[in-house]
C-alpha positions as a LaTeX table, in Angstrom:
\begin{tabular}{lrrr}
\hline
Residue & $x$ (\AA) & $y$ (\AA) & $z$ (\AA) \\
\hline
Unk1 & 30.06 & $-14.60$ & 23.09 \\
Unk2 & 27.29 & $-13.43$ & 21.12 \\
Unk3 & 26.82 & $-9.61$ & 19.76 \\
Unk4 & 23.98 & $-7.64$ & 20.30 \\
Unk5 & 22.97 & $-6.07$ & 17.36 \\
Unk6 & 23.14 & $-2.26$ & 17.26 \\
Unk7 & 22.00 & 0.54 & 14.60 \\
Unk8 & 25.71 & 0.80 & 13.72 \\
Unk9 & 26.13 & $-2.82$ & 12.86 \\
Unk10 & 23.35 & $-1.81$ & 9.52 \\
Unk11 & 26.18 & 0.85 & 8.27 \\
Unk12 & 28.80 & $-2.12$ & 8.50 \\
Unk13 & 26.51 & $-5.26$ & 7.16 \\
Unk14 & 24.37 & $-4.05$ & 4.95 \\
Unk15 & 23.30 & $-2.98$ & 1.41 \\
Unk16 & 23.37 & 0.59 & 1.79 \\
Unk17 & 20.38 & 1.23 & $-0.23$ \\
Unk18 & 18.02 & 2.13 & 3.12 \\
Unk19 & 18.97 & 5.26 & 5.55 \\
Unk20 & 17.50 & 3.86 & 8.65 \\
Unk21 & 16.45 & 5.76 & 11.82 \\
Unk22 & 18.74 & 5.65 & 15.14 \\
Unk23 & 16.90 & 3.07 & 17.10 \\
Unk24 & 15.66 & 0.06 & 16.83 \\
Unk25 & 11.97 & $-1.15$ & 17.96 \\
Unk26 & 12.35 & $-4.52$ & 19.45 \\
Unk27 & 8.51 & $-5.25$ & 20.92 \\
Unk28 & 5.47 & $-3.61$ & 19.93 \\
Unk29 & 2.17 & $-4.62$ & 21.48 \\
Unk30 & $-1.38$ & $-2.99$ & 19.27 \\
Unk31 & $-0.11$ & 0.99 & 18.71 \\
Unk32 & 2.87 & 0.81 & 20.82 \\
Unk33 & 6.35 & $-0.26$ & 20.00 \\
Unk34 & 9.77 & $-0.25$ & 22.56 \\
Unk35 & 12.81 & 0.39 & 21.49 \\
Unk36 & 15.90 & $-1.58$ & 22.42 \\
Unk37 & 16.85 & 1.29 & 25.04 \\
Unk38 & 12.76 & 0.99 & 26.45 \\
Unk39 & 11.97 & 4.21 & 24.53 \\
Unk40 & 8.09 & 4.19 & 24.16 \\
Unk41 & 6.65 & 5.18 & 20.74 \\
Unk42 & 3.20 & 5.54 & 19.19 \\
Unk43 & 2.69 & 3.82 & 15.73 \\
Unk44 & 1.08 & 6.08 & 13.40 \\
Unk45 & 3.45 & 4.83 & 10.79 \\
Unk46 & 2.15 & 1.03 & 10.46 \\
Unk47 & 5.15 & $-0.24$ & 8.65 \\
Unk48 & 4.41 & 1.67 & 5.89 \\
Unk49 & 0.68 & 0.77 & 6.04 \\
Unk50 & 1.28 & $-2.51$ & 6.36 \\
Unk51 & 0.32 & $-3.53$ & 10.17 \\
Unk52 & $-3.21$ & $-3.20$ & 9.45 \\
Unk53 & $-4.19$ & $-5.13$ & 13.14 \\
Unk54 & $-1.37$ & $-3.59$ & 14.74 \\
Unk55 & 1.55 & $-5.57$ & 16.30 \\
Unk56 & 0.59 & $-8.81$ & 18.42 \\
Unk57 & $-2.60$ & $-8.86$ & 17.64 \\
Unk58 & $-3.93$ & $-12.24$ & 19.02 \\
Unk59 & $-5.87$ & $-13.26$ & 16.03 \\
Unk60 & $-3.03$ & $-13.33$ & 13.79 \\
Unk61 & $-1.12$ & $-14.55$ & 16.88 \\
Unk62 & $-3.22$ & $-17.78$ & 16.67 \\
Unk63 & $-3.26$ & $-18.13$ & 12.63 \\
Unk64 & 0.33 & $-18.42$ & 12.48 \\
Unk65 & 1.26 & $-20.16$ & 15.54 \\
Unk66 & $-1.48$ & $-22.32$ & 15.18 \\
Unk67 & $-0.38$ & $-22.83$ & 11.12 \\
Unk68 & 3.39 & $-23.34$ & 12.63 \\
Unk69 & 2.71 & $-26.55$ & 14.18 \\
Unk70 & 1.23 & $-27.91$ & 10.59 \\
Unk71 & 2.75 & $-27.23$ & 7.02 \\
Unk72 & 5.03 & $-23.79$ & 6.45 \\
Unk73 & 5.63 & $-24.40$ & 2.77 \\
Unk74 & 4.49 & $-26.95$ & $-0.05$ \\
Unk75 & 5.52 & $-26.26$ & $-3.80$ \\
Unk76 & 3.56 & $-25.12$ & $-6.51$ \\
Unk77 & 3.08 & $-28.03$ & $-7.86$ \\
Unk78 & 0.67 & $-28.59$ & $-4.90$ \\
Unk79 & $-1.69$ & $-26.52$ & $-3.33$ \\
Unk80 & $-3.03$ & $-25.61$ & 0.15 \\
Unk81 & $-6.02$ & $-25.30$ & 2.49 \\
Unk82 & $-4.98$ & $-21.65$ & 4.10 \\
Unk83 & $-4.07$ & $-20.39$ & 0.18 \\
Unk84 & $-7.69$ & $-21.95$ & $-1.10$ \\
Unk85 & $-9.52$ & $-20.15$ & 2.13 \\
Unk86 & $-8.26$ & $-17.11$ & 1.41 \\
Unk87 & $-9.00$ & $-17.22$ & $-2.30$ \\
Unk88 & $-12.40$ & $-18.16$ & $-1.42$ \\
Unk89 & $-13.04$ & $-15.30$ & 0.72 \\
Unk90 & $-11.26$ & $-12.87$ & $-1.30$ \\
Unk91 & $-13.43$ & $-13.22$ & $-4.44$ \\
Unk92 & $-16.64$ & $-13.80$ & $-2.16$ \\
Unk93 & $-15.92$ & $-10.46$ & $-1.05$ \\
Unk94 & $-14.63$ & $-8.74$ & $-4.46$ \\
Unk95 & $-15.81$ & $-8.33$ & $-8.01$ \\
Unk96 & $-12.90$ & $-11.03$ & $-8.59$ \\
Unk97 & $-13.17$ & $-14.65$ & $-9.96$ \\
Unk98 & $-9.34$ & $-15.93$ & $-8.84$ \\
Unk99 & $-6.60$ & $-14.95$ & $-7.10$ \\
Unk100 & $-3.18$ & $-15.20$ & $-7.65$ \\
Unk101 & $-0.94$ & $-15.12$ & $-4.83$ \\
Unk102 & 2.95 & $-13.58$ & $-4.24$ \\
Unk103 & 5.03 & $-12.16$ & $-1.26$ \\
Unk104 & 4.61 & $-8.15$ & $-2.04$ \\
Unk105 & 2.84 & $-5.56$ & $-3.75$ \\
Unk106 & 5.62 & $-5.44$ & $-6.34$ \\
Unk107 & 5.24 & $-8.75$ & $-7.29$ \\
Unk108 & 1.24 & $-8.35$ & $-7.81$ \\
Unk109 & 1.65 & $-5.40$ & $-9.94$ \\
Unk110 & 4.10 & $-7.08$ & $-11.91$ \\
Unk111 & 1.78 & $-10.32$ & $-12.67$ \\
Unk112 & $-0.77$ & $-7.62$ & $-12.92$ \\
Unk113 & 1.37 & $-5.90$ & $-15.33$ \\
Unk114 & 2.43 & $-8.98$ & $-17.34$ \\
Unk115 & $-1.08$ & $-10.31$ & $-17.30$ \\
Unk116 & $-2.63$ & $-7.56$ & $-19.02$ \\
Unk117 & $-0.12$ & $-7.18$ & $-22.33$ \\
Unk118 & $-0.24$ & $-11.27$ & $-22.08$ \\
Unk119 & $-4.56$ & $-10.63$ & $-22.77$ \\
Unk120 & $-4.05$ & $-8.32$ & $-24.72$ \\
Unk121 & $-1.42$ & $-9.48$ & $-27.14$ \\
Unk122 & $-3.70$ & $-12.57$ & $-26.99$ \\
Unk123 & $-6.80$ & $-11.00$ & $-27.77$ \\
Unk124 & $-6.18$ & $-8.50$ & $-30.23$ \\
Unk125 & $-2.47$ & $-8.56$ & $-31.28$ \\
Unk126 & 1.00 & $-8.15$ & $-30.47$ \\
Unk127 & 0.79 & $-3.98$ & $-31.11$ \\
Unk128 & $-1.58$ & $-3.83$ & $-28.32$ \\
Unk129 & 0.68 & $-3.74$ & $-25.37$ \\
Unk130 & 0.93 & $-0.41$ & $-24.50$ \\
Unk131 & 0.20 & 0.89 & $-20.77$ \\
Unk132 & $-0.69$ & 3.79 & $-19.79$ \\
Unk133 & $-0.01$ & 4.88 & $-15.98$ \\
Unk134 & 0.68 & 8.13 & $-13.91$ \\
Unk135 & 3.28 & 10.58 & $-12.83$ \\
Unk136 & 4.11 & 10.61 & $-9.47$ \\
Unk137 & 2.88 & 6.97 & $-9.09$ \\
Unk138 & 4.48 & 3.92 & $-7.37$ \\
Unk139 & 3.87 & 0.53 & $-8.32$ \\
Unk140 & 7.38 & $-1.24$ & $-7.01$ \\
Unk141 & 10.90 & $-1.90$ & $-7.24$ \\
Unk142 & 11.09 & $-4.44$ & $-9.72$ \\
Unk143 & 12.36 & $-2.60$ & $-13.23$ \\
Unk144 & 8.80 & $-3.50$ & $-14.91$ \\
Unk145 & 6.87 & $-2.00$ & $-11.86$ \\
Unk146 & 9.21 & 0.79 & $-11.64$ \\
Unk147 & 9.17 & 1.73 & $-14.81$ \\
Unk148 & 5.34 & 1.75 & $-14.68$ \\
Unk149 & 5.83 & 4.01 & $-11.54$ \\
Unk150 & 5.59 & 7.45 & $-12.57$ \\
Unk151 & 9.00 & 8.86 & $-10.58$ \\
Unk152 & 11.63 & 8.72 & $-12.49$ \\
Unk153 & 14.41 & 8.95 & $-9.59$ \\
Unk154 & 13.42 & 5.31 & $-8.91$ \\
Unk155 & 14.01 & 3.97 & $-12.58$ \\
Unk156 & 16.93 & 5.99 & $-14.04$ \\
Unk157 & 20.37 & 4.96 & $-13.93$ \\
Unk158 & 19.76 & 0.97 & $-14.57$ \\
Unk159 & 19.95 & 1.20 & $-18.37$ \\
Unk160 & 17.48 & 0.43 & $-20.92$ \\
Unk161 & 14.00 & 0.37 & $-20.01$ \\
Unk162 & 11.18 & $-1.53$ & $-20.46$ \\
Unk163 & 9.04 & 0.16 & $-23.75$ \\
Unk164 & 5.64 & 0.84 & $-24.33$ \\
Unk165 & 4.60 & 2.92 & $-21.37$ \\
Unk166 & 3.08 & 6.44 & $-21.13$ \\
Unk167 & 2.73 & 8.71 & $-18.29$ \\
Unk168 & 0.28 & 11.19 & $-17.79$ \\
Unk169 & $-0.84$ & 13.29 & $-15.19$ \\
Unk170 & $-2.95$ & 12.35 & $-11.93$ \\
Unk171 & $-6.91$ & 13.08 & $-11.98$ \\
Unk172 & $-6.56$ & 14.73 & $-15.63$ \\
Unk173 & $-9.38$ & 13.17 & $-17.75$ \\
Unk174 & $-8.63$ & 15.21 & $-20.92$ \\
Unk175 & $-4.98$ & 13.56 & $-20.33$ \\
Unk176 & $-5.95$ & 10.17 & $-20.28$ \\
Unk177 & $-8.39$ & 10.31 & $-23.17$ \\
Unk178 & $-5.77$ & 11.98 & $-25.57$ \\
Unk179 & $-2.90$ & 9.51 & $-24.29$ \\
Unk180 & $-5.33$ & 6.14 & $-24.79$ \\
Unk181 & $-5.60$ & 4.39 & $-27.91$ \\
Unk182 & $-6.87$ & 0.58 & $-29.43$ \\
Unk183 & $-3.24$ & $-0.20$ & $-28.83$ \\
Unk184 & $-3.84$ & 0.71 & $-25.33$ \\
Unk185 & $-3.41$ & $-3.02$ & $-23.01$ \\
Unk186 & $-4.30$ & $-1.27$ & $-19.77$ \\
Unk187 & $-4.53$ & 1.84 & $-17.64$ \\
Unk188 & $-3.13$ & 1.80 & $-14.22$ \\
Unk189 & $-4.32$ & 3.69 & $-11.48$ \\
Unk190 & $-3.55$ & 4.12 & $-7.37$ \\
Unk191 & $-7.42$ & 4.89 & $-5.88$ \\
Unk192 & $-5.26$ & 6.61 & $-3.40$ \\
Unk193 & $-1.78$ & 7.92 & $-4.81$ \\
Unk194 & 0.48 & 6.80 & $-1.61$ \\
Unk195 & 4.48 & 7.75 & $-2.36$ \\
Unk196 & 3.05 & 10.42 & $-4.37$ \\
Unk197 & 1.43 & 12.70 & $-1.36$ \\
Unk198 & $-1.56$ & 11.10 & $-0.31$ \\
Unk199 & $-3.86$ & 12.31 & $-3.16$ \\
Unk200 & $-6.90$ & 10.75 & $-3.78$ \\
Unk201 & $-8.38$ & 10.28 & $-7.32$ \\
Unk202 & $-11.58$ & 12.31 & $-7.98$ \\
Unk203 & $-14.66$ & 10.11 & $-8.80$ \\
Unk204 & $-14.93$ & 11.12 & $-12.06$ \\
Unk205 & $-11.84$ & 10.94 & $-13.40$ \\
Unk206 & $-11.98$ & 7.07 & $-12.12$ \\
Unk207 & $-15.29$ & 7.11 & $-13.64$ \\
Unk208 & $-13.65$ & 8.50 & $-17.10$ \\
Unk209 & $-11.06$ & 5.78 & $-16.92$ \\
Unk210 & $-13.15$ & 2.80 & $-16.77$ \\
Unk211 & $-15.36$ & 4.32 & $-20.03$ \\
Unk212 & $-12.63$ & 5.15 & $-21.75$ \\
Unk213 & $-10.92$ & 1.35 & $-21.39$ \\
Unk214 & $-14.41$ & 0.04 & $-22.21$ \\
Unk215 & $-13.86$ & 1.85 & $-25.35$ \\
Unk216 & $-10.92$ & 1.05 & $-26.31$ \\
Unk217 & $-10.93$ & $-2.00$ & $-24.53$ \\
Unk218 & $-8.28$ & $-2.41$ & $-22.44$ \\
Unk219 & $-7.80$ & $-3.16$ & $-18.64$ \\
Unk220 & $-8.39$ & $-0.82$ & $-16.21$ \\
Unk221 & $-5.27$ & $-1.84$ & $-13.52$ \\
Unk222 & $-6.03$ & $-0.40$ & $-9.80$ \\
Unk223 & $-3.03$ & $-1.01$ & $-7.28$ \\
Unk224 & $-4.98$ & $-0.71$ & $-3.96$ \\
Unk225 & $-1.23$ & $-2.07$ & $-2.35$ \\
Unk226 & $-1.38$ & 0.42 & 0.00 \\
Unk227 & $-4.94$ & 1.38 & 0.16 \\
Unk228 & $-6.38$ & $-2.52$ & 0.47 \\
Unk229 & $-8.22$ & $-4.05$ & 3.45 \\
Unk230 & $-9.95$ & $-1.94$ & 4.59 \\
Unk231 & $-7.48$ & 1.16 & 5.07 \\
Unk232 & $-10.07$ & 3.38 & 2.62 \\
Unk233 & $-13.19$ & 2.35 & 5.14 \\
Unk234 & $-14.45$ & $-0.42$ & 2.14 \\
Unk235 & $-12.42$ & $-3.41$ & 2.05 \\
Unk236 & $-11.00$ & $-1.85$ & $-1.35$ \\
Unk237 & $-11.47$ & 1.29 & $-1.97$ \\
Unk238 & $-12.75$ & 1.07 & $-5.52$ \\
Unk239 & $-15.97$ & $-0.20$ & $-3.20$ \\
Unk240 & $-15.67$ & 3.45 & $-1.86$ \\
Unk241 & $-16.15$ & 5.15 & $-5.58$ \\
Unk242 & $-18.41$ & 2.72 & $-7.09$ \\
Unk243 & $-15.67$ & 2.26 & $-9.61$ \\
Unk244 & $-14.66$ & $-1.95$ & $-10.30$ \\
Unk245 & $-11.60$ & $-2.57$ & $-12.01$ \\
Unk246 & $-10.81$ & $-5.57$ & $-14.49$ \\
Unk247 & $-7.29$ & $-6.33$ & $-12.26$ \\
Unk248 & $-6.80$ & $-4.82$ & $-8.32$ \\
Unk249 & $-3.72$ & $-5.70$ & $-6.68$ \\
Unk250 & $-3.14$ & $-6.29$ & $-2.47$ \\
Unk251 & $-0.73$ & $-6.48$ & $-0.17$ \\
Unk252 & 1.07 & $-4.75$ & 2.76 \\
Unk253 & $-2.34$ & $-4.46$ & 4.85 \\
Unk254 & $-3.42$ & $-7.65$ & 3.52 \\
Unk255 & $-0.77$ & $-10.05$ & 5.89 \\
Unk256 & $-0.97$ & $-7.67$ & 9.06 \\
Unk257 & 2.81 & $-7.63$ & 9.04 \\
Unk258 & 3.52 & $-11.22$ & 7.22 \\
Unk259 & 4.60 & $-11.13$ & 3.58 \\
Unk260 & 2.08 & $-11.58$ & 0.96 \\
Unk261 & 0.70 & $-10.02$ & $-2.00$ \\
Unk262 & $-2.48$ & $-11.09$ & $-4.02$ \\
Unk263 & $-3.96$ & $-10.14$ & $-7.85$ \\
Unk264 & $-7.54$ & $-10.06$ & $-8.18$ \\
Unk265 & $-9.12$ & $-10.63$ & $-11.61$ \\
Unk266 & $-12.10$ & $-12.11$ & $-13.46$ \\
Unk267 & $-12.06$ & $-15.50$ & $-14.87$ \\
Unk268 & $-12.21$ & $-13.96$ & $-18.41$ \\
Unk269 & $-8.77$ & $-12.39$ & $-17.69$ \\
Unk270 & $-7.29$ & $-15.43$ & $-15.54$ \\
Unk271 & $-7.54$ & $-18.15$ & $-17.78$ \\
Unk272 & $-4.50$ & $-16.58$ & $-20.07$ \\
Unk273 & $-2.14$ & $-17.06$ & $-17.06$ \\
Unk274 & $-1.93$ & $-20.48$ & $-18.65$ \\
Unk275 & $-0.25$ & $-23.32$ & $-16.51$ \\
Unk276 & 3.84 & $-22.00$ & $-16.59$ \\
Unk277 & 3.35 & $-18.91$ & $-17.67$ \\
Unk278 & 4.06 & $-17.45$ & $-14.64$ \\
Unk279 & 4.57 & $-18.53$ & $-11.22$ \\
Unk280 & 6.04 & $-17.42$ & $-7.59$ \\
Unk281 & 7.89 & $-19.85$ & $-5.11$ \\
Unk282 & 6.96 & $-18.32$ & $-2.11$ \\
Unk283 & 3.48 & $-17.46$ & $-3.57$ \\
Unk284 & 0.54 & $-18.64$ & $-1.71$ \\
Unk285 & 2.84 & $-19.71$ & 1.72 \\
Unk286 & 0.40 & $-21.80$ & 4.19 \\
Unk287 & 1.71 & $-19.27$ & 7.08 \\
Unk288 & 1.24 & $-16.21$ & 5.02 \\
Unk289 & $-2.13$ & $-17.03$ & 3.67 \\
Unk290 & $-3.41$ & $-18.13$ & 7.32 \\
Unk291 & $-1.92$ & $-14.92$ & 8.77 \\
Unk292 & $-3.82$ & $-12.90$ & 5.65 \\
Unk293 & $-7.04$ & $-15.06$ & 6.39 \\
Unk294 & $-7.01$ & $-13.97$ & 9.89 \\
Unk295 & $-6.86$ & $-10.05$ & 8.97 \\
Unk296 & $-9.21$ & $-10.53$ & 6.24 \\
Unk297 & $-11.75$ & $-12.32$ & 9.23 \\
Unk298 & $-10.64$ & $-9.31$ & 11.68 \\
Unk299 & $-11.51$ & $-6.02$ & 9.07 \\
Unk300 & $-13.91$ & $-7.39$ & 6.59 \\
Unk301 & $-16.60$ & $-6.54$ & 9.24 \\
Unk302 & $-19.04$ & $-3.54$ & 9.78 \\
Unk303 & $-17.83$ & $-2.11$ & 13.02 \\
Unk304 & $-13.82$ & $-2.28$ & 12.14 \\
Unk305 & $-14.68$ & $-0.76$ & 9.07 \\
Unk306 & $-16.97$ & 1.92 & 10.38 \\
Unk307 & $-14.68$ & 2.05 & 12.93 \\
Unk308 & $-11.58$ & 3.39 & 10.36 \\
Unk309 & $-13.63$ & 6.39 & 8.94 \\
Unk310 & $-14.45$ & 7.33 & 12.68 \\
Unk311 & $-10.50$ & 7.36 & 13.35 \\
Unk312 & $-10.46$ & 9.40 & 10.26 \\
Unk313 & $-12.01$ & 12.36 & 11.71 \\
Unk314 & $-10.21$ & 12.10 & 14.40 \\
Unk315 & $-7.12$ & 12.12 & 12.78 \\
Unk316 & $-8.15$ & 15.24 & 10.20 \\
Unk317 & $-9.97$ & 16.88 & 13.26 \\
Unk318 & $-6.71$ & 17.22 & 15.82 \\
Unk319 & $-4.50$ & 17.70 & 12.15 \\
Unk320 & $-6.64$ & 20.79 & 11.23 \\
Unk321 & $-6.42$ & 21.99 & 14.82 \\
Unk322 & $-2.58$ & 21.94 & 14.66 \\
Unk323 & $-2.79$ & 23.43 & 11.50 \\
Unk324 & $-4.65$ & 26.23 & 12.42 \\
Unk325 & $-2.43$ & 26.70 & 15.84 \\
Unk326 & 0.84 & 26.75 & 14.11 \\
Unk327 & 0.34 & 27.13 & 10.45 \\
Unk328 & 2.18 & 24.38 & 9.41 \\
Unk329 & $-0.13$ & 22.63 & 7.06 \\
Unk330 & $-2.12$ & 23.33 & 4.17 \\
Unk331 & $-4.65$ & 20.59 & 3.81 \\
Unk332 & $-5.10$ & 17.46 & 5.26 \\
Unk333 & $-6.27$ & 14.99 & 3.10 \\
Unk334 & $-6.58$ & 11.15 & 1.93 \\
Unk335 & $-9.33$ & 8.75 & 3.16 \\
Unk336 & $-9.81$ & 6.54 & 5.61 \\
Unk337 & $-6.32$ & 5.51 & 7.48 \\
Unk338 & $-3.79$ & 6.75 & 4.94 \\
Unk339 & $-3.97$ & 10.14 & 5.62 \\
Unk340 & $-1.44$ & 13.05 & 4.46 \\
Unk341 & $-0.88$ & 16.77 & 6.15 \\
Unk342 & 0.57 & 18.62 & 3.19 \\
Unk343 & 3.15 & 21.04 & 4.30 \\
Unk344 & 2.83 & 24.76 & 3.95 \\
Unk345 & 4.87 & 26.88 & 1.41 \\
Unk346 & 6.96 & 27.92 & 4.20 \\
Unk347 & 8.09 & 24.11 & 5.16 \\
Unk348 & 7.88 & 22.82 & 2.01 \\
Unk349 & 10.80 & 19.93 & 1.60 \\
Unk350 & 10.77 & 19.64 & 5.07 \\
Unk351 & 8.82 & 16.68 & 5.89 \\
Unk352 & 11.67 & 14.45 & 7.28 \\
Unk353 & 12.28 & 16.82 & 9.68 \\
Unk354 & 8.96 & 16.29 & 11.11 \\
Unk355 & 9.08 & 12.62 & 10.95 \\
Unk356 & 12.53 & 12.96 & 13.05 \\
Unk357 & 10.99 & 15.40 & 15.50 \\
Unk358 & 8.22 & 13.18 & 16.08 \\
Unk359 & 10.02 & 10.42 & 16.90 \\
Unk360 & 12.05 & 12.30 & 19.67 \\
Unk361 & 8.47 & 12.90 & 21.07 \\
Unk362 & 8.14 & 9.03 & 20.70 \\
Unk363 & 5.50 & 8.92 & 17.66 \\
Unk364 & 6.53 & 7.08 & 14.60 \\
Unk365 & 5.40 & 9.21 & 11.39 \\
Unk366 & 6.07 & 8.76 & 7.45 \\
Unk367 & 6.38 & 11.04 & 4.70 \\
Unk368 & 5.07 & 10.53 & 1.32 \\
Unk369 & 7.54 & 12.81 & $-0.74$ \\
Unk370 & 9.53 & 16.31 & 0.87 \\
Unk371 & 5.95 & 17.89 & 1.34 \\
Unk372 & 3.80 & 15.65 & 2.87 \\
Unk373 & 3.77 & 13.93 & 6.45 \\
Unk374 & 1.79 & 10.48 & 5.98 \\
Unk375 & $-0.42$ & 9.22 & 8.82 \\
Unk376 & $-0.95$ & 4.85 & 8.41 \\
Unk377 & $-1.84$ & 3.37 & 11.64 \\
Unk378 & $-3.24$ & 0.33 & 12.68 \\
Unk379 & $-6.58$ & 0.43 & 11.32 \\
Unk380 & $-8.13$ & $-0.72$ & 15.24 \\
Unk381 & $-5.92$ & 1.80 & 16.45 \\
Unk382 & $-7.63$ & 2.91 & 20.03 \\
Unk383 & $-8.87$ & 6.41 & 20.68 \\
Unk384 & $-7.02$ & 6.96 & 23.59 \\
Unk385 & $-3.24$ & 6.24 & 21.42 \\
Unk386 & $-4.35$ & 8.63 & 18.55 \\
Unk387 & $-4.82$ & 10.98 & 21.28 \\
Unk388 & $-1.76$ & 10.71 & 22.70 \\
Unk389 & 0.03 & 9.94 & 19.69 \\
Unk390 & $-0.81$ & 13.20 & 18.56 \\
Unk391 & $-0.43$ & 15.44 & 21.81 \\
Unk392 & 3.17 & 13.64 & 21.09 \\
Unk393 & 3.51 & 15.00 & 16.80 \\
Unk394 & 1.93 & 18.65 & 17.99 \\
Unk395 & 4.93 & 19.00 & 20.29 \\
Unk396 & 7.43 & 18.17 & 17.64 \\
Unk397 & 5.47 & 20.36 & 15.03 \\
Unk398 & 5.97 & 23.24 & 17.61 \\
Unk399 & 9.28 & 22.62 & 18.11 \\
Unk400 & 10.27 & 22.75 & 14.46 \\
Unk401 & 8.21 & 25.91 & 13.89 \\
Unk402 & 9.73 & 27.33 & 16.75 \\
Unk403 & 13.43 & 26.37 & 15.28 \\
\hline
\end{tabular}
């Protein structure tokens, strides 16, 4: 007789390192999702900002059914039509030159990572290796990307870490220019800082950044994980500042759903990724990169794109319309489709207990940190389901106000 799996069966089965809601969705269909009891919910959560078409979207529908019936994996030591069409398009559309493919944003920032102390160390020396990244940041769970990541609750307690990297603080030009040196291998910088509160960089201080690596050359790193394909309203938003790094890194948003991750860089930088130096089994799957070259297809276009700064305001218009009813929020800020209402002093550390309020109203919410409730939806989310899906989060923000 076979067992239907239930939320309990996760407490019994599995690592305990994830604290999992109470339900589980079992169908979702654009912004909605069902639960296995039929519970309705509004997606404004995206995965994490990583269902960037939705769920069952028919284009990526087709791409990976349609890849199914062909080739799901080939080795590295061969390549693939779906991996070299993505490529293609990705540095057609990008300051990029090649591509290097993986299964998550934590394994692009770590080739990113790697990549830059292997050019420098090449170029100049083996004392220029340092990094230089910022507090609150979050790169990944692997120890290199973690230790790069700028919160130290996700790093301590697993011994020795890697050396040579600096943390300094978030939009703080003065900062950066007295932490960077010639032994400096590379700067690393979220556009959009996502785990850290939904705080975007200021224009100058990304400005700063690239001038001062041009000085002492080094690479300027941007992780554009989470804001990537379009979530900023640019396909990247380093389009939206006018800013081009030497190394961006993509994933969730980039495969819709299906793993992949991607490093952009120029040819310059590429060719010391020298054959074996480093590599990824999974990297560059036929399914994943014809799922990726669907969504790529689906927002690298002028009205989906317009279309995510239009959802914007109406995100940051019914936000600041709560906020002003109930006094709940402080700001509202971000850009494009990662958006975060920053709790006010009198609900600060209390932004899981929004997220669980909203979903009794049936609207899936994140948080990004205690103080911050995150907003990543499908970036063709319809009008009508942010409407609803936020009639939905303004009765669970009045009923924990009214608690």
């Amino acid at each position: 007789m076979s067992h239907s799996p239930i939320r309990a069966d996760f407490d019994q089965y599995m690592v305990p390192n994830y604290a999992p809601a109470d339900y589980i969705p079992v169908r979702g269909v654009g912004s909605r999702v069902w639960d296995q009891a039929g519970k309705e919910f509004v997606d404004f959560a995206g995965g994490i900002a990583v269902n960037s078409l939705g769920h069952a979207h028919p284009a990526l529908v087709k791409a990976l059914t349609e890849q199914a019936q062909k080739v799901w994996h080939v080795s590295n030591s061969l390549t693939n039509e779906p991996a070299l069409r993505l490529a293609k398009k990705l540095v057609e559309a990008t300051f990029a030159d090649r591509v290097f493919f993986c299964n998550s944003g934590a394994e692009a920032n770590e080739a990113a990572f790697k990549l830059a102390r292997r050019w420098a160390i090449e170029t100049v020396g083996a004392d220029k290796h340092e990094i230089i990244a910022t507090t609150n940041s979050f790169h990944g769970r692997t120890f290199f990307t973690v230790t790069v990541g700028g919160q130290p609750k996700y790093s301590d307690g697993f011994g020795p870490r890697p050396q040579g990297i600096t943390h300094i603080a978030y939009n703080d030009i003065e900062a950066l220019k007295a932490a960077i040196s010639d032994k400096t291998a590379a700067v690393v910088i979220e556009p959009v800082q996502g785990e850290g509160g939904v705080l975007p960089a200021q224009a100058a201080y990304l400005k700063a950044a690239r001038e001062l690596c041009d000085q002492h050359k080094a690479l300027l790193v941007f992780d554009e994980v989470q804001t990537g394909v379009g979530r900023s309203g640019s396909l990247y938003a380093y389009q939206e500042y006018g800013v081009t790094p030497d190394i961006l890194t993509s994933a969730k948003s980039l495969g819709g759903g299906f793993p992949i991750g991607a490093m952009l860089t120029t040819e310059a930088i590429a060719r010391h990724f020298a054959v074996g130096t480093h590599g990824s089994t999974y990297g560059g799957n036929p399914l994943a990169c014809a799922v990726a070259e669907a969504v790529i297809d689906t927002v690298n276009t002028p009205a989906v794109l317009a279309g995510v700064k239009a959802k914007h305001d109406r995100f940051a218009s019914a936000l600041n319309a709560l906020s002003a009813e109930t006094g709940v929020f402080s700001e509202v800020r971000g850009m494009g489709l990662l958006i975060g209402a920053v709790l006010s002093d009198k609900y600060k550390g209390r932004a899981k207990d929004f997220m669980t309020a909203a979903a009794r109203e049936g609207v899936m919410v994140l948080q990004a940190g205690p103080d911050v409730v995150r907003f990543a939806p499908s970036l063709v989310i319809e009008d009508t389901d942010i409407d609803e899906g936020m009639a939905r989060f303004a009765r669970a923000v009045r009923a924990v106000a009214a608690a």
